[in-house]
N, C-alpha and C positions, 0 to 999 in steps of 0.2 A: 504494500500500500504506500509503505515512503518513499517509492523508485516512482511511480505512478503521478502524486502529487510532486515529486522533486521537479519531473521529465514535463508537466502540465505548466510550472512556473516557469520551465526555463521558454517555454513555445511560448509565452505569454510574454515574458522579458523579449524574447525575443523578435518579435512578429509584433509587437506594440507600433514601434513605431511605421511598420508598414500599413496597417489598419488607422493612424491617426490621421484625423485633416486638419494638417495646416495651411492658415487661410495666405499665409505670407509668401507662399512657394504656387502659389496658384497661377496656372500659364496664364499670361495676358497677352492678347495681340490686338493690335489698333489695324484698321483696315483705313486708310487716307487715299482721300480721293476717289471717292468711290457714290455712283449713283445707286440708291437704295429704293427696292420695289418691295412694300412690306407685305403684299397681299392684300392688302383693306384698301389703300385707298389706290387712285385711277392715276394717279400722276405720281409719278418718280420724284423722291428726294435728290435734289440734284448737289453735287459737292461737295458729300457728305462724312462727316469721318464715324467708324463703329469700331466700339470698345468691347472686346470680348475679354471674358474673366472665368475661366476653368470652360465650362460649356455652357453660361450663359449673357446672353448682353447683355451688356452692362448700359452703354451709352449709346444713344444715335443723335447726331450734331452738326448742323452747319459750320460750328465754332469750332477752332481748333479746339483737343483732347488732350490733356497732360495725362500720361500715365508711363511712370516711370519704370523702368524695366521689363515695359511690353516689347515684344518683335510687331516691327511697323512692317506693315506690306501698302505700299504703293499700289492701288489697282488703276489707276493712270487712268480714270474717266470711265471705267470699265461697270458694269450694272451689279450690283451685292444681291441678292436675292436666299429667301429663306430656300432650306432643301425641298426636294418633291417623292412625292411618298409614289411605288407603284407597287399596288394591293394585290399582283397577281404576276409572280416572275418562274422561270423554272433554274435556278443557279446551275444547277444540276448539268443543265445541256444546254446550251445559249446557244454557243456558235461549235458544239462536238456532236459530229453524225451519230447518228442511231447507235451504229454499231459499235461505235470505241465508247459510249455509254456501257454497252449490254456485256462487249469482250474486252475491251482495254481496260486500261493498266489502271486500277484505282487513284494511283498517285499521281499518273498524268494527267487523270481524269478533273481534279481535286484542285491541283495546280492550274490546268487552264478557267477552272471556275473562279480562283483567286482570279485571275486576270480578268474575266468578266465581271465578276462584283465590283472591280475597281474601275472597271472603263464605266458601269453605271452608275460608280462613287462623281467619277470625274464626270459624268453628262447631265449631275444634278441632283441624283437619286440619293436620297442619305438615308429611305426609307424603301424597306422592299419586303413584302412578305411572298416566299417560297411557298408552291400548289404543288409540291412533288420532286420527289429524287433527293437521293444521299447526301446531303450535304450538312450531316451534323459532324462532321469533324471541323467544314471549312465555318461554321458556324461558331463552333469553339476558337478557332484561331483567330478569326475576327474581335469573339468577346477579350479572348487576350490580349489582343493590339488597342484594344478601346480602353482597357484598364491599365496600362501602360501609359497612355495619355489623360489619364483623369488626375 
């Protein structure tokens, strides 16, 4: 019983401060320059700078943004826009024939799916729910790359 409680304090001493949030390490990025479409209204925020803080915004502003030890990104007139959700994807087989689905290599399989959930990361999609096929490993590997940036 005292190897049991010994071994429970030391996972606890130890794995502490990876379970803790500090609010002072928290990523921040200013997005400058940037025209903002929020979804609600019909005309674009024009010139705008956004203040992001762990995963939520913080600011959105005409004015310039002080925030000290954020990564600035210039989007150079470029339009900011919330993600878009699509409620019916197959990860599984986007752009892999039939067949290397049914006989290929799981790992190939798996790997070209990264690639696809990232080309739908990159055309806007930051919301996707999957209607079929294997893809709870690449499901996992995502939630690990998302808890690495939180």
């Amino acid at each position: 019983m005292y190897r049991i409680v010994l071994l429970l304090f030391v996972f606890i001493a130890v794995s502490a401060p990876i379970f803790a949030e500090d609010t002072d390490t928290k990523l921040k990025t200013l997005f400058a320059n940037v025209n903002v479409f929020d979804g609600v209204h019909d005309k674009l925020i024009m010139n705008a700078n956004v203040l992001v803080e762990g995963n939520l915004i913080k600011t959105v502003s005409t004015d310039p943004i002080s925030a000290d030890g954020a990564t600035v990104i210039d989007g150079g007139g470029r339009t900011l826009m919330p993600g878009l959700a699509d409620t019916h994807v197959h990860l599984a087989f986007p752009t892999l024939p039939a067949l290397n689905v049914l006989t290929g290599d799981s790992n190939y399989n798996t790997l070209r799916s990264a690639k696809d959930a990232e080309a739908m990361l990159m055309r806007g999609l930051t919301v996707v729910r999957d209607m079929g096929g294997n893809v709870f490993g690449l499901k996992q590997a995502i939630g690990h790359c998302q808890s690495k940036l939180a």
